[in-house]
Each structure stands twice: as C-alpha cells, then as structure tokens.
C-alpha positions in Angstrom: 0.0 0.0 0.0 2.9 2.3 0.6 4.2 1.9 -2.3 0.9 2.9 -4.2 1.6 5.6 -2.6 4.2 6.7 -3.2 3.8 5.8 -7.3 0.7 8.3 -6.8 2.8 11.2 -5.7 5.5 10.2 -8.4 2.8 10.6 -10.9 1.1 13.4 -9.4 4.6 15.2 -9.3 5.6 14.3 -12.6 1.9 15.7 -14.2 3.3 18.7 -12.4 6.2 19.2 -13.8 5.4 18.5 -17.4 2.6 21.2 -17.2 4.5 23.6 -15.8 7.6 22.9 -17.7 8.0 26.2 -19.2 7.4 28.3 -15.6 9.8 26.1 -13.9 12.3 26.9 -16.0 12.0 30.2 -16.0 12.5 30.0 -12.2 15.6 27.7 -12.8 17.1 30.2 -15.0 16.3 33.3 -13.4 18.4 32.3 -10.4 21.8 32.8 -11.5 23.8 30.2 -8.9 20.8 27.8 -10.4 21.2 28.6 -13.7 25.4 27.8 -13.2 24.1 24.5 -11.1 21.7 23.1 -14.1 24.2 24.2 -16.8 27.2 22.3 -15.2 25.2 19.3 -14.4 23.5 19.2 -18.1 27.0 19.3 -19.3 28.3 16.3 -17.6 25.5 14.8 -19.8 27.0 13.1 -23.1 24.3 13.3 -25.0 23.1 16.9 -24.1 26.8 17.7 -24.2 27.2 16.4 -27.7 24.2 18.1 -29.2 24.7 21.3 -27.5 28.4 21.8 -29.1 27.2 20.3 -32.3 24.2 23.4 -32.8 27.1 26.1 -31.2 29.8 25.4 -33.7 28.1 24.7 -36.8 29.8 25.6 -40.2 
C-alpha cells in the first residue's frame, strides 16, 4: 500500500512538472547560482553535451 503511494505522488509530481515545464524553468534560469548549477550538471550529460556543441559550432 505504501508503495501505491508513493507511485501516486511520483505521478502526481511528474503531471506537475510537465505542465508547468516552461514556468519552472523560467524560475531555474532566473536564479543565477541555479542557472550555473543546471548548466554544469546538463553538461556532464554526453548526449546533451554532444548536441549542444554540435548546434554552437556549426559551419
């Protein structure tokens, strides 16, 4: 039961999120020491890293 539960919130939380993608990332990158946090971390990702550089530098 707990964990059905705790799936619910998951679920609940990721509705959230997806709605209000756009508004929380406003608030993410309005923050300067969270916009340096999220762009560090994002970099660290291959794939994000990879396609970021690739659209920056293109010929």
């Amino acid at each position: 039961m707990r964990t059905f539960w705790r799936l619910i919130v998951i679920a609940g939380a990721s509705a959230a999120a997806i709605r209000y993608r756009y508004r929380l990332m406003n608030v993410v990158l309005s923050n300067s020491m969270l916009r340096k946090f999220v762009v560090s971390k994002s970099l660290n990702v291959p794939q994000l890293r990879d396609k970021m550089m690739q659209s920056m530098f293109r010929p």
